[in-house]
ZAMARGU-4260 file (C-alpha; in steps of 0.2 Angstrom, whole numbers, plus 5000, padded with zeros to 4 digits):
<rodrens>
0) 5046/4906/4981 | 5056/4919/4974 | 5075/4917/4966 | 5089/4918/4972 | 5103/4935/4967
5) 5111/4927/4954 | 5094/4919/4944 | 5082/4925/4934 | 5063/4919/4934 | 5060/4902/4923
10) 5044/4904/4913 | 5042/4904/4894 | 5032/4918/4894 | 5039/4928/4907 | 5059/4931/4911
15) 5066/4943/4917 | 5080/4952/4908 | 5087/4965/4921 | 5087/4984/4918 | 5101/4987/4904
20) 5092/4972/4892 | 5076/4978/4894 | 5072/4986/4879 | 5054/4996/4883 | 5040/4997/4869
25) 5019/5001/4869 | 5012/4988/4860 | 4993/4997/4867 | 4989/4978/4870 | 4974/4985/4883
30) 4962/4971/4881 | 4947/4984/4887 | 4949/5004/4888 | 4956/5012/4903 | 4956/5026/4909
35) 4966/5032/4923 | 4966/5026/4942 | 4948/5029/4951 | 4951/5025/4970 | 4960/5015/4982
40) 4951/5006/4996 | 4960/5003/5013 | 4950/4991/5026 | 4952/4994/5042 | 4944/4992/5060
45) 4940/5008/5063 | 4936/5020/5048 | 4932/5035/5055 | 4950/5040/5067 | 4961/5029/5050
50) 4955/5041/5037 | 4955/5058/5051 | 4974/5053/5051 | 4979/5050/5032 | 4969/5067/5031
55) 4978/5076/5041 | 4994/5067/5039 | 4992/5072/5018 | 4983/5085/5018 | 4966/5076/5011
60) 4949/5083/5010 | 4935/5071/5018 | 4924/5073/5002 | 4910/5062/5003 | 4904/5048/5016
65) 4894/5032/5016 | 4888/5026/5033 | 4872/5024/5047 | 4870/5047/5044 | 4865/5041/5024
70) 4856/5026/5028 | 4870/5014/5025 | 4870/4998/5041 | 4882/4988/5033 | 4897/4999/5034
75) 4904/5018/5036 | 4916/5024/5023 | 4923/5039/5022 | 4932/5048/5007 | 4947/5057/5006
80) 4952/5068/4990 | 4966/5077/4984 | 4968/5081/4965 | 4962/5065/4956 | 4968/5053/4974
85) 4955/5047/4980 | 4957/5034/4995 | 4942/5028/5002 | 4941/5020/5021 | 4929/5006/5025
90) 4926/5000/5041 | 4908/4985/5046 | 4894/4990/5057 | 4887/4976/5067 | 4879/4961/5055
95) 4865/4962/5068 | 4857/4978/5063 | 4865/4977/5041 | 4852/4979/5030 | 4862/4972/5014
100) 4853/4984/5003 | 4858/4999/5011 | 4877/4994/5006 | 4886/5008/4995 | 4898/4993/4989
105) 4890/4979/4983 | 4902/4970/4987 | 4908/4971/5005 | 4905/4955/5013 | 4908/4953/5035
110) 4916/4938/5032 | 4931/4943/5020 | 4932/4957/5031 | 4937/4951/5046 | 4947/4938/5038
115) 4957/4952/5029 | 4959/4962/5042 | 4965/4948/5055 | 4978/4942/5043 | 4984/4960/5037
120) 4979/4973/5049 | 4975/4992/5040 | 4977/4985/5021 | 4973/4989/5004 | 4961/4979/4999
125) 4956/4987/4980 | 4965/4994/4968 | 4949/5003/4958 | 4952/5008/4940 | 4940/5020/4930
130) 4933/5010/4912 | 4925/5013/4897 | 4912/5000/4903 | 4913/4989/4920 | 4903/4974/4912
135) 4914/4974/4896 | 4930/4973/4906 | 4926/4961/4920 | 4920/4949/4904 | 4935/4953/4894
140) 4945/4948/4909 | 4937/4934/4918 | 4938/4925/4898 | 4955/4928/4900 | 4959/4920/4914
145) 4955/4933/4928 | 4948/4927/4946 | 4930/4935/4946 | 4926/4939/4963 | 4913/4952/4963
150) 4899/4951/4946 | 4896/4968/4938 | 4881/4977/4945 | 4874/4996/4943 | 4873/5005/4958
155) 4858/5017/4962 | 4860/5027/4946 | 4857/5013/4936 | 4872/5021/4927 | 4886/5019/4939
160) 4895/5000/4938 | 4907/4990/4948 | 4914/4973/4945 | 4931/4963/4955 | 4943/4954/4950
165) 4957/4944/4958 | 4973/4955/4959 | 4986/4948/4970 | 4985/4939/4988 | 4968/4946/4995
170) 4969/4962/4985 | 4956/4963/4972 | 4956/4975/4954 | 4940/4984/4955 | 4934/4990/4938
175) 4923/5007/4940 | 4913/5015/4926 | 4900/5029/4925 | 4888/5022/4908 | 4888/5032/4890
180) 4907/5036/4894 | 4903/5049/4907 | 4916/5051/4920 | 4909/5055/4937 | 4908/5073/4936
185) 4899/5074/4917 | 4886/5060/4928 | 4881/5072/4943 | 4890/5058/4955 | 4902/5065/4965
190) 4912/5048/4971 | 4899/5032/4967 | 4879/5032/4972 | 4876/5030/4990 | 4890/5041/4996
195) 4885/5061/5001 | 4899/5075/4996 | 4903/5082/5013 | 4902/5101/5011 | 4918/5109/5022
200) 4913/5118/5038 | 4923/5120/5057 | 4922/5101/5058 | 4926/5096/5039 | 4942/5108/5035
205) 4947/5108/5018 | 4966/5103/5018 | 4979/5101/5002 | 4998/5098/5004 | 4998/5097/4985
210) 4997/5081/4984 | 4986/5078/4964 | 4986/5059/4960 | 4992/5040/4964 | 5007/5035/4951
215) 5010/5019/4954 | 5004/5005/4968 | 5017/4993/4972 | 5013/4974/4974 | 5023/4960/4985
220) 5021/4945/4978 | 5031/4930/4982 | 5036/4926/4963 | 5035/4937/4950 | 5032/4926/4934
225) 5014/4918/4937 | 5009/4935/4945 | 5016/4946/4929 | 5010/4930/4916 | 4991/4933/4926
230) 4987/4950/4925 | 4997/4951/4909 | 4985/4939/4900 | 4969/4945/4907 | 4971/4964/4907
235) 4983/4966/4890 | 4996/4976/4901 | 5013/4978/4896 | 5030/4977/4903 | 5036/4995/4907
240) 5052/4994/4918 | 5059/4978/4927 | 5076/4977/4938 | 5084/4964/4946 | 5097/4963/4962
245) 5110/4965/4952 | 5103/4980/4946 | 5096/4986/4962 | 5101/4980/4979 | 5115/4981/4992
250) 5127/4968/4999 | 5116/4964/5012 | 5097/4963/5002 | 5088/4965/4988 | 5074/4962/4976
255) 5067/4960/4956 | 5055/4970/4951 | 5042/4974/4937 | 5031/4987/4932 | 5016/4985/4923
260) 5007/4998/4912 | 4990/5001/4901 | 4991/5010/4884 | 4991/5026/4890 | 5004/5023/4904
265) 4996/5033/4918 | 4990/5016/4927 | 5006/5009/4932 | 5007/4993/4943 | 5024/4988/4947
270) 5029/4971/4956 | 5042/4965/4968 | 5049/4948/4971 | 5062/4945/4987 | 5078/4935/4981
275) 5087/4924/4995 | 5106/4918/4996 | 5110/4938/5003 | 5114/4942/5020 | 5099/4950/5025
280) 5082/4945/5025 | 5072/4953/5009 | 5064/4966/5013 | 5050/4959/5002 | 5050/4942/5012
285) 5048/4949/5027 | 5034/4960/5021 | 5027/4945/5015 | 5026/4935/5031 | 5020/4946/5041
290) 5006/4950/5029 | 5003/4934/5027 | 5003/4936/5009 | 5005/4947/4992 | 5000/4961/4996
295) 4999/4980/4993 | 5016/4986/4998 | 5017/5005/4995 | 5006/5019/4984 | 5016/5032/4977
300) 5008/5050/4976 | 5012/5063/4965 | 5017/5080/4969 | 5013/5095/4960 | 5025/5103/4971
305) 5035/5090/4983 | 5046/5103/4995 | 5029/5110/5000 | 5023/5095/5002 | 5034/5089/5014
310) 5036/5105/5022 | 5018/5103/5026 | 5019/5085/5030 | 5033/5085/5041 | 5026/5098/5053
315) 5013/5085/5059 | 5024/5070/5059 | 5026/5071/5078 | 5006/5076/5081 | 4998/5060/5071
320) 5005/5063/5055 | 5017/5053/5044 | 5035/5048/5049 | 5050/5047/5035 | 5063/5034/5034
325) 5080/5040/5038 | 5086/5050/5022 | 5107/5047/5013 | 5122/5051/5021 | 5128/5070/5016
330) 5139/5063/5001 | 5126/5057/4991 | 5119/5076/4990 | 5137/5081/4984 | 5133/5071/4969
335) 5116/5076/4962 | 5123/5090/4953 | 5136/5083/4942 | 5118/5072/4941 | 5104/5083/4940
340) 5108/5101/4940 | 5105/5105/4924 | 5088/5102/4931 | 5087/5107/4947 | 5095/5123/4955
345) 5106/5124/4966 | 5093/5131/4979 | 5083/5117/4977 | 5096/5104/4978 | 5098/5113/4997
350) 5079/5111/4998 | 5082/5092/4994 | 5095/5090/5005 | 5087/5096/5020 | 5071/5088/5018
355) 5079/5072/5012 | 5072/5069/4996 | 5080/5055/4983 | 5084/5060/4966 | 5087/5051/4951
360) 5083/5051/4932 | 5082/5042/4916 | 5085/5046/4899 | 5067/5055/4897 | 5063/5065/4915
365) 5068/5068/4933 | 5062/5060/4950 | 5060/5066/4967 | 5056/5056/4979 | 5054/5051/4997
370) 5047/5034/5009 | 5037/5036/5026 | 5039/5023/5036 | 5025/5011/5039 | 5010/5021/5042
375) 5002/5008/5054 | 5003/4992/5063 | 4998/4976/5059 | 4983/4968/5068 | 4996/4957/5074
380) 5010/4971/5075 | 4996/4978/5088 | 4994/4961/5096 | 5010/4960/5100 | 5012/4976/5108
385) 4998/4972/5121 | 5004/4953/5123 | 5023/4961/5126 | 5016/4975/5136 | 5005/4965/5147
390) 5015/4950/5149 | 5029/4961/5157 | 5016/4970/5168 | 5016/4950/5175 | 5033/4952/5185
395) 5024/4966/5194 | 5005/4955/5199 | 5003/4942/5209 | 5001/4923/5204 | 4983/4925/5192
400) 4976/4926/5176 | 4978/4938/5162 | 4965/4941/5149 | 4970/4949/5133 | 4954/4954/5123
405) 4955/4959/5105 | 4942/4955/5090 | 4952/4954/5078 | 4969/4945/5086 | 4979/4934/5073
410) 4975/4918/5083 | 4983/4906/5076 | 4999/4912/5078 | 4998/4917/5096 | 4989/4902/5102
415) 5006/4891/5091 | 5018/4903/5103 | 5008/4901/5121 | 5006/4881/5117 | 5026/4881/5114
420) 5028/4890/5128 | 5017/4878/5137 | 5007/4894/5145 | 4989/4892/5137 | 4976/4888/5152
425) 4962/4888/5143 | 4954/4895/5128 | 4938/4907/5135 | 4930/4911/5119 | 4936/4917/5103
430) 4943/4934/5105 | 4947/4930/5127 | 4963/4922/5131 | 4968/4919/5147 | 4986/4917/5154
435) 4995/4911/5168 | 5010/4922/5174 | 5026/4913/5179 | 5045/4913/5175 | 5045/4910/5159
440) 5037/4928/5154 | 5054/4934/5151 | 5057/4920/5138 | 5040/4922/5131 | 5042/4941/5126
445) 5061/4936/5118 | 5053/4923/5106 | 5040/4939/5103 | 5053/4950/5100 | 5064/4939/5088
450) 5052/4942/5076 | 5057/4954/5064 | 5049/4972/5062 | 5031/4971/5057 | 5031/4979/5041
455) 5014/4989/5031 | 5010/4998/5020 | 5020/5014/5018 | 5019/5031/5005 | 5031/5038/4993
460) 5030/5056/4988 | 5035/5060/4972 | 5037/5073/4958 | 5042/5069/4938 | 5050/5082/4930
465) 5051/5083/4911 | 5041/5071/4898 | 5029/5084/4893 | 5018/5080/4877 | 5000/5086/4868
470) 4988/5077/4867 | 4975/5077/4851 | 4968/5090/4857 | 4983/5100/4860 | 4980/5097/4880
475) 4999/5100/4886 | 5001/5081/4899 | 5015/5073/4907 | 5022/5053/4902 | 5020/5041/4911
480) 5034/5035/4921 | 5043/5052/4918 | 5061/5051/4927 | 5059/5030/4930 | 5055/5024/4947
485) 5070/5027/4957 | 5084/5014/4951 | 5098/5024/4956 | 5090/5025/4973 | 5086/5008/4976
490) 5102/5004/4984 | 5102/5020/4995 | 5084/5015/5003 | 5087/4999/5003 | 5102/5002/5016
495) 5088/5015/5024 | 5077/5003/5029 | 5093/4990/5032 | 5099/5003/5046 | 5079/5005/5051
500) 5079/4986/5052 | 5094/4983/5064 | 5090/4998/5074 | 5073/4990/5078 | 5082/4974/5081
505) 5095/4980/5093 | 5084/4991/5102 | 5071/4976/5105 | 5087/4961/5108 | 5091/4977/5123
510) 5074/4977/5128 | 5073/4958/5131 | 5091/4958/5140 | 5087/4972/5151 | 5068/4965/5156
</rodrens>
């Protein structure tokens, strides 16, 4: 469980301090060299339409594909780049006509699959990271304490090795390395063995928002100190920023949180915890039960230019793109430059005022940033919509049968609701569910729609300003980090999704009334 506002975790190795105790240090305590983020892979039902539309929504490049065209029958997987963001789509074929060989991951199982995608609908499932060796980290880990759920193995090359570990809730940490300290260009592999670059044509245009690389993936977890004393043990990260409620949240929710960091600070994992005795729900509990467990919450992506970025994303947010949350009333823009505007000009501040971008910094940088909304729905979250949908289509059919088909429905929970509502006939198979009409429709689609919003996975752009070093070799880079990760808008989003929250709720407690 997580704690409530006014506590703090208890754990003799873990405790959190809040944001003007914490006192931030490197300790390069990396138990196994990393490099930088590699890839993040989303399951989903159906690969091919998910990925066309965080393509287009992004501005991503389909850059390489593993699927029945390149003799893989297990399942399709489809690449999208950007800079150094990689996300990668995966999707089964049939079990009937897999040949487990022909699988580009080694590790992709049916059975996970399905589970995964029943409880958490379009998800992350790995977190990859690029190493200096994929055997030497997955041992280095697993004798620390890690989970090991996928052995390390070369791929085709003989070169190329993956290896999993347990992350957090059904997410896994994917260790990826290309052999002699190659990096996947220096090894002639475009993404991994077994995926064919996609060269652009008419039907494969090359897109780019300027969108260059993943920051940070943010983790749910429903208490911080086992999760932070895990990961910490096994992969040597160190504490990089943490907030509390106090620090952070409104009068109505909030949240602790901490971010976890290698040496070299540009594989940042930071970790939320709800806290109860508020007003409001967490936001974290919520996502929590509807995901039906830790999960990965949101991916920030950096921006080498965010108003362009946004520009470019906005203009497809009503034909299949991306949606934003609601952005801060007009006086917090009046504030920013007292704030920033020794950094930003006044016609930028305009440019973030229109497009509804979050400022804030630290003692070391700037940030810009911005949230979507959810990008998708649920399994479930889709579920409901047809059970809700079709269910009031009953007022309007005679006395009969209704039969909801979906593969991948969350069973439990629906056939819980239909035996409290005392409406289940009979069970046909294990996706078919039939349904009597009656009455009590009206009361079953209010106990649906009392559920709270069905939260996922949602993307924040950013941009860091400021924090830039030289390397050894006199190569000009950015900190990690650069400009914090948005305390000073914490409070302002949290009453953005707050408003988002009770405007769903309102709008669904009238639907009910009205039906």
């Amino acid at each position: 469980m997580g704690k409530d506002s006014s506590s703090n975790a208890d754990s003799t190795a873990f405790k959190l301090v809040g944001f003007k105790n914490f006192q931030r240090s490197n300790p390069k305590s990396d138990h196994f060299p990393v490099k930088s983020f590699h890839h993040v892979e989303f399951w989903c039902g159906d690969a091919t339409n998910t990925s066309r539309r965080f393509s287009w929504g992004l501005g991503m490049s389909l850059a390489a594909k593993s699927d029945l065209s390149t003799g893989n029958s297990v399942h399709s997987s489809y690449l999208l780049r950007s800079g150094d963001l990689n996300f990668l789509f995966t999707a089964p074929y049939s079990p009937t006509i897999a040949s487990a060989v022909s699988a580009s991951i080694p590790s992709f199982s049916f059975s996970n699959h399905s589970s995964f995608t029943s409880s958490h609908g379009l998800a992350v499932r790995a977190v990859a990271i690029e190493v200096e060796s994929a055997f030497s980290a997955f041992s280095a880990s697993v004798s620390r304490g890690a989970r090991p759920v996928s052995p390390p193995v070369f791929l085709s090359d003989n070169r190329t090795a993956i290896a999993e570990v347990h992350l957090y809730g059904d997410v896994v940490l994917r260790f990826v390395s290309y052999g002699g300290g190659d990096n996947a260009v220096n090894s002639g592999v475009s993404f991994l063995p077994g995926f064919e670059p996609v060269e652009h044509s008419a039907s494969y245009q090359e897109l780019d928002y300027g969108i260059r690389r993943l920051d940070h993936a943010v983790g749910n977890v429903p208490e911080l100190s086992p999760v932070v004393d895990y990961l910490k043990k096994f992969t040597g990260f160190h504490e990089f920023a943490e907030f509390t409620a106090e620090d952070v949240g409104t009068m109505e929710s909030g949240l602790n949180s901490v971010v976890l960091a290698n040496n070299n600070e540009n594989v940042l994992f930071p970790l939320n915890e709800p806290v109860f005795g508020m007003k409001r729900k967490s936001q974290i509990q919520t996502y929590l039960e509807h995901n039906e467990g830790a999960g990965v919450q949101h991916l920030a992506l950096a921006s080498e230019d965010i108003f362009r970025t946004l520009r470019e994303m906005k203009k497809r947010s009503g034909v299949g793109g991306f949606e934003f949350m609601p952005g801060p009333p007009p006086t917090y823009y009046k504030n920013i430059k007292s704030r920033a505007g020794d950094v930003l000009s006044d016609e930028q501040i305009k440019e973030c005022e229109e497009l509804e971008i979050l400022v804030d910094r630290d003692d070391q940088g700037t940030l810009l940033q911005i949230f979507t909304k959810p990008v998708g729905d649920s399994d479930l979250g889709s579920m409901l919509f047809l059970a809700i949908a079709s269910i009031t289509a009953l007022f309007l059919l005679p006395e009969g049968t209704l039969s909801l088909a979906r593969a991948t429905v969350n069973r439990s929970l629906l056939v819980e609701l239909f035996h409290k509502m005392g409406k289940i006939v009979r069970r046909q198979s294990d996706s078919l569910f039939d349904f009597a009409p009656s009455n009590y429709a009206v009361q079953l689609i209010g106990n649906l729609l009392n559920l709270s919003p069905l939260p996922t996975i949602f993307i924040e752009i950013i941009q860091r300003v400021g924090c830039m070093l030289k390397d050894d070799g006199g190569q000009v880079y950015q900190k990690g980090g650069c400009g914090g990760f948005g305390k000073g808008n914490f409070t302002e989003l949290f009453k953005s999704i707050e408003e988002y929250e009770k405007m769903l709720e309102a709008k669904q407690v009238t639907e009910a009334t009205t039906a």
